[in-house]
C-alpha positions in Angstrom: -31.4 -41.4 -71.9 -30.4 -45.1 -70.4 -28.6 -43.4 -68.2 -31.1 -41.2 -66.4 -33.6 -44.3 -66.4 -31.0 -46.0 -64.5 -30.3 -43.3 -62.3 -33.8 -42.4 -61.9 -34.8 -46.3 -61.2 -32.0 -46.7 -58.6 -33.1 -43.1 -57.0 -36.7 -45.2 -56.4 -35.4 -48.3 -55.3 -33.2 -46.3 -53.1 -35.9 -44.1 -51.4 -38.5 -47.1 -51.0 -35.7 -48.6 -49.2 -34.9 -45.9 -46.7 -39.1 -45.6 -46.7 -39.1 -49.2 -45.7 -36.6 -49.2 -42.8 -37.7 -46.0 -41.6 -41.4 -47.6 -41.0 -39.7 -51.1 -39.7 -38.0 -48.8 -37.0 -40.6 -46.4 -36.3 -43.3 -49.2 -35.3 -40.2 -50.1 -32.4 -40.8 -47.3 -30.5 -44.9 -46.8 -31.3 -44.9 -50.3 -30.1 -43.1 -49.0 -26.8 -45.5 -46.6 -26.3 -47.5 -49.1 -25.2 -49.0 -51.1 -22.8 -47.5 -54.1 -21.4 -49.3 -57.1 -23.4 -51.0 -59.9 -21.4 -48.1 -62.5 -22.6 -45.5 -60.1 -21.0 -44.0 -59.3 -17.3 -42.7 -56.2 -16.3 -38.9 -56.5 -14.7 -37.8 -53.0 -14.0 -37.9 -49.1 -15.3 -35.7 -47.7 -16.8 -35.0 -43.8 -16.8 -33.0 -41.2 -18.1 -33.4 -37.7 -16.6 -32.2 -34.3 -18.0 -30.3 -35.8 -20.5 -28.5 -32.8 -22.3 -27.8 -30.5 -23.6 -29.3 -31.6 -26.6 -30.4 -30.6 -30.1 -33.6 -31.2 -30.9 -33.3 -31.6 -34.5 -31.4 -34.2 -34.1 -33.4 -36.1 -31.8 -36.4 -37.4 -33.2 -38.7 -40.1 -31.7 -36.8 -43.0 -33.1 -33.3 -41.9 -31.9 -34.5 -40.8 -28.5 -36.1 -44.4 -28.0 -33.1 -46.5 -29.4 -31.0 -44.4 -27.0 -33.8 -45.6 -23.9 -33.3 -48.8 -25.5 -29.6 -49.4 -25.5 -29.2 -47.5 -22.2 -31.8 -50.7 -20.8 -30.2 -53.3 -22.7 -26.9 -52.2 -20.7 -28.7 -52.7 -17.4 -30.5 -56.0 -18.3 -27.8 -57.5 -20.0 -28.9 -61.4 -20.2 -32.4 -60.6 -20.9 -34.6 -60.6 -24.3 -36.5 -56.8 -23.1 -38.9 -54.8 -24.9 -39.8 -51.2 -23.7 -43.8 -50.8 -22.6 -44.9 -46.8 -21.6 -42.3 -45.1 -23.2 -42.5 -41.5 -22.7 -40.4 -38.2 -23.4 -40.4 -34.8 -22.3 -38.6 -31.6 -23.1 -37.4 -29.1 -20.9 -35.3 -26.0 -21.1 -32.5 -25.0 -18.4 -30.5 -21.6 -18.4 -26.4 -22.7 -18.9 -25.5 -19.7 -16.4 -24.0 -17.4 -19.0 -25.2 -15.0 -21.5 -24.6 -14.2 -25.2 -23.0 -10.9 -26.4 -26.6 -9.4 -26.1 -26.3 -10.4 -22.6 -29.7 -12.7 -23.1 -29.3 -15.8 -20.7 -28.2 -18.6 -22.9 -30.9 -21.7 -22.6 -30.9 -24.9 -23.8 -33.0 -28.4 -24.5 -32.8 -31.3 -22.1 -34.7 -34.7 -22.4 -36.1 -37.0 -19.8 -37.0 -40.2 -20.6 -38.9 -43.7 -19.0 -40.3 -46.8 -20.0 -41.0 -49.9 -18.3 -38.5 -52.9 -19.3 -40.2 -56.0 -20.0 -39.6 -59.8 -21.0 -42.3 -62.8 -22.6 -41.5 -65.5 -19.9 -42.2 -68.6 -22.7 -39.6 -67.1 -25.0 -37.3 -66.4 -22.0 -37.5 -69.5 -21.1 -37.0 -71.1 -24.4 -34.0 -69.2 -25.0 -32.6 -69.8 -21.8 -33.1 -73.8 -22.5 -31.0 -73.6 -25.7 -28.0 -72.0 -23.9 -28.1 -74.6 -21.4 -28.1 -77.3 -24.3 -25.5 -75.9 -25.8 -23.3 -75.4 -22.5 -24.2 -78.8 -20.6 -23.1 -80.7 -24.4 -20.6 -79.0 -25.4 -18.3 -81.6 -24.7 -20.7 -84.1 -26.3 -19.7 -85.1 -30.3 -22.4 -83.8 -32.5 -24.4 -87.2 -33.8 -23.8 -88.3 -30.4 -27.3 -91.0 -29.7 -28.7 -89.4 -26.4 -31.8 -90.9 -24.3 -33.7 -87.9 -22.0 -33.7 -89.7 -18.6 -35.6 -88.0 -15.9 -37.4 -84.4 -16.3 -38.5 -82.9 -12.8 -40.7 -79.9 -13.1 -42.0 -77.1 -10.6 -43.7 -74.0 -10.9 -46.6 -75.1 -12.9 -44.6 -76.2 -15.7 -45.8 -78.4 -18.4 -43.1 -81.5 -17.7 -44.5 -83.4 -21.3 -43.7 -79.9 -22.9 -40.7 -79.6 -21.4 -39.3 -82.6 -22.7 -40.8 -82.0 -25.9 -39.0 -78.8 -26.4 -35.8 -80.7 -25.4 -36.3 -83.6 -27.9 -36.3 -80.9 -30.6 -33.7 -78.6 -29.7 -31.8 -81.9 -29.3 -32.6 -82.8 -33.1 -31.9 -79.7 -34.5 -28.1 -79.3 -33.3 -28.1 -82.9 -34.7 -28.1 -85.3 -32.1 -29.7 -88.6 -32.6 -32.7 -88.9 -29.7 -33.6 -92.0 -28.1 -36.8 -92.4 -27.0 -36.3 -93.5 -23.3 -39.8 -93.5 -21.9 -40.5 -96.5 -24.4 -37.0 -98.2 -24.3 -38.0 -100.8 -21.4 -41.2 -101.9 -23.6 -38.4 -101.9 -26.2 -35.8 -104.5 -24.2 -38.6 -106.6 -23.1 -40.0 -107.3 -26.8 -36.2 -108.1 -27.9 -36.6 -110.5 -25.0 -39.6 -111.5 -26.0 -38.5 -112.7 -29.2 -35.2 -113.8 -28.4 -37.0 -116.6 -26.2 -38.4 -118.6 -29.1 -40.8 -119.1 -31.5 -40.0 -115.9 -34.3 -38.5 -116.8 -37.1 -34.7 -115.5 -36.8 -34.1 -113.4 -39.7 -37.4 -111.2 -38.4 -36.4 -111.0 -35.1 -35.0 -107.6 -33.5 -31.2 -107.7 -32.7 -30.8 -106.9 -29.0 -27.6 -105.1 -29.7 -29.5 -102.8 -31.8 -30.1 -100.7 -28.3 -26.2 -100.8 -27.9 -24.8 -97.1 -28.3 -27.0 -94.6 -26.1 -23.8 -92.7 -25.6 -25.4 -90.3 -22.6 -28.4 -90.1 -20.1 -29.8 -86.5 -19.8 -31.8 -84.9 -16.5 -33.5 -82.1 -16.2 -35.1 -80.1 -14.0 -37.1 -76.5 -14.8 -38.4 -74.5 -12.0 -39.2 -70.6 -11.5 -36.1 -69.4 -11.9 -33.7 -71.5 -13.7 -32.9 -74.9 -16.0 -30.6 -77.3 -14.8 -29.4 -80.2 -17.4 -27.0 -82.8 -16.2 -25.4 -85.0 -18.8 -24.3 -88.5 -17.6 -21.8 -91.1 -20.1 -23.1 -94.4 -20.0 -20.0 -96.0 -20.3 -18.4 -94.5 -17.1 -21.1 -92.9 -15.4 -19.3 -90.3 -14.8 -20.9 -86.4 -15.7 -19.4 -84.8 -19.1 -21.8 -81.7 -18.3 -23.6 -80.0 -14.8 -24.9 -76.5 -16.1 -27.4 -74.5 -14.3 -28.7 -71.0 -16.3 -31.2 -68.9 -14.9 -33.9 -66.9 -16.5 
């Protein structure tokens, strides 16, 4: 009697679960079905006509639009798509031969479209964490860094910009000095080193010692550039450029 309530509870759990990741698939392709959303820009179409011959039992909705789906993520390699206006269509075509009846022997084809599109922000934010990663990967993780010049274009946001840096920066574990407010930093230590604060409360000038790298960069319409410079040598440890 254990034994069937096991097997019976493990049948449920079972079927909720193939329930449950039928519906998470399903909404993929009712989503594609429609339009593109105000946050997103179409890029390209991508079709696929009289593709057969297939079985239409074995073809269902979801199948048909991860097969769209894969065949777009082939021709957009680099990019984060979603499909917008996906439609199908069935069709029948005569093979050219006959069965032993000598009836014309037909079969089901499939032609498929959908517009291919992309949400710029999150383009762009996932564009500016594989430039991180390539323009420091040279650069030990723990490393103190100080964002040096940002030059925007385009209409981007240049305080938002750096702000997104700053925490991409954090999160991989780099230490960020704050270089917009490191001149009113020296000249306070100089401040205080020139008299008149008692010593043991008085900031160590060689507490700003150990930036170990300048950062610029520069976001325009079509790409982010990040250029890593070691203070010590002045030399650059990184010079990537990505485009969206």
């Amino acid at each position: 009697m254990l034994q069937n309530r096991n097997f019976i509870k493990k049948s449920i759990l079972t079927l909720i679960g193939i329930m449950f990741v039928s519906l998470a698939f399903a909404q993929d392709w009712e989503t594609a079905k429609m339009s593109p959303k105000a946050n997103e820009q179409v890029i390209g179409n991508v079709t696929e006509n009289s593709l057969g011959p297939v079985d239409r039992l074995s073809w269902n909705e979801g199948v048909i639009y991860k097969y769209l789906f894969t065949k777009a993520k082939k021709e957009y390699p680099n990019k984060n798509i979603e499909l917008r206006n996906f439609i199908y269509g069935w069709s029948q075509r005569y093979l050219g031969y006959k069965d032993r009846d000598g009836r014309l022997i037909a079969s089901d084809y499939l032609a498929l479209s959908a517009k291919v599109v992309v949400n710029p922000e999150q383009e762009k934010s996932e564009t500016f964490v594989k430039v991180v990663d390539k323009a420091l990967s040279n650069v030990r993780e723990g490393s103190r860094i100080a964002i040096d010049q940002v030059s925007v274009s385009g209409g981007a946001d240049r305080r938002k910009i750096s702000d997104q840096l700053t925490d991409i920066l954090l999160e991989k574990g780099y230490k960020v000095v704050a270089k917009s407010f490191l001149e009113q930093v020296q000249e306070e230590h100089i401040r205080q080193q020139s008299g008149g604060f008692n010593e043991r409360t008085t900031a160590k000038t060689n507490n700003l010692s150990g930036i170990g790298y300048f950062l610029n960069v520069r976001v325009d319409e079509k790409s982010i550039r990040i250029q890593v410079i070691n203070v010590s040598t002045g030399e650059f440890e990184g010079n990537v450029t990505v485009d969206f």
